[in-house]
LOBABA-64767 format. One record per residue (C-alpha): residue in three letters; x, y, z. Coordinates in steps of 0.25 Angstrom, whole numbers, plus 5000, padded with zeros to 4 digits. Example, Ala and Ser with C-alpha at 12.3 -4.5 7.8 and 13.67 -1.06 7.14 Angstrom:
  rest    c1    c2    c3
   ALA  5049  4982  5031
   SER  5055  4996  5029
This chain:
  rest    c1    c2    c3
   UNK  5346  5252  5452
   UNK  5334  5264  5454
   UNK  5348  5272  5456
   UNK  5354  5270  5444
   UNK  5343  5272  5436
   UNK  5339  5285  5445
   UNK  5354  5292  5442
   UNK  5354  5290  5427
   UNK  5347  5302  5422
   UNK  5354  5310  5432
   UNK  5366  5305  5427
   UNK  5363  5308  5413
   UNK  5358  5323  5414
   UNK  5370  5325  5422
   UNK  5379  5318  5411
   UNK  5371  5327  5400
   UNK  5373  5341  5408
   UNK  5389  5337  5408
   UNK  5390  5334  5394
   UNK  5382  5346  5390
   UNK  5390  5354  5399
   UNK  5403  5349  5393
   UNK  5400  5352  5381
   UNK  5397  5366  5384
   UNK  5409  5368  5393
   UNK  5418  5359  5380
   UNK  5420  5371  5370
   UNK  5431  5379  5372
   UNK  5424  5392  5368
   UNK  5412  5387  5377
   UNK  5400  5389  5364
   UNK  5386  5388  5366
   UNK  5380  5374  5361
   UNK  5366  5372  5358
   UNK  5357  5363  5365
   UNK  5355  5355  5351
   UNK  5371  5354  5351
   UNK  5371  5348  5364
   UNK  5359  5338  5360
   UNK  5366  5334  5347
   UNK  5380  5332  5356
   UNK  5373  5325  5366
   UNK  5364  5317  5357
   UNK  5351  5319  5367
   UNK  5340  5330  5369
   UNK  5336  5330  5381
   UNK  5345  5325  5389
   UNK  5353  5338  5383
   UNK  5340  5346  5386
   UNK  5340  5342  5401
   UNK  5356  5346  5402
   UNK  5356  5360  5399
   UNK  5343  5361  5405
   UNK  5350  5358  5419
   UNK  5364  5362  5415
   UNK  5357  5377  5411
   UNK  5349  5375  5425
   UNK  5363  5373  5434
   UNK  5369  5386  5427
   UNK  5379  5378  5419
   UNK  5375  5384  5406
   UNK  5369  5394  5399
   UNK  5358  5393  5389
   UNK  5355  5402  5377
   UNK  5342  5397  5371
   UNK  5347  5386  5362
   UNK  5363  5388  5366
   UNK  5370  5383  5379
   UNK  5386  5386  5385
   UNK  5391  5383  5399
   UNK  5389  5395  5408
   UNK  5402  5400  5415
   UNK  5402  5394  5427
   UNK  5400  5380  5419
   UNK  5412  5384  5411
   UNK  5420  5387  5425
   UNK  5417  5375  5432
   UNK  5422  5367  5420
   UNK  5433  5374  5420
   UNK  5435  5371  5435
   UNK  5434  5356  5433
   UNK  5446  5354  5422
């Protein structure tokens, strides 16, 4: 049971970083969202917040002060796993 309830949050950040990610790799002409747009999609602050903390941490995407788009090689390794 102390393992289930350990891998929980874990797998909640990790479910919030692919959603965040999906959305930013879902437009076709691949726009900048902002991080209130990704909040109001999701429906949460901070788990959002944490996300694209990590997300921009691991180099998946970029950040331009209030404005986030998947980098390059994000956008390739999508591209890779249809």
């Amino acid at each position: 049971m102390q393992d289930e309830i350990s891998r929980m949050p874990a797998d909640d950040e990790e479910r919030a970083e692919k959603g965040i990610l999906s959305l930013l790799l879902a437009s076709d002409s691949q726009r900048p969202w902002s991080i209130a747009e990704l909040e109001r999609e999701r429906g949460e602050h901070l788990g959002t917040a944490d996300a694209v903390a990590s997300l921009h941490a691991a180099g998946l995407i970029h950040r331009c002060g209030e404005f986030l788009f998947a980098t390059r090689a994000a956008v390739r390794m999508d591209d890779l796993s249809l």
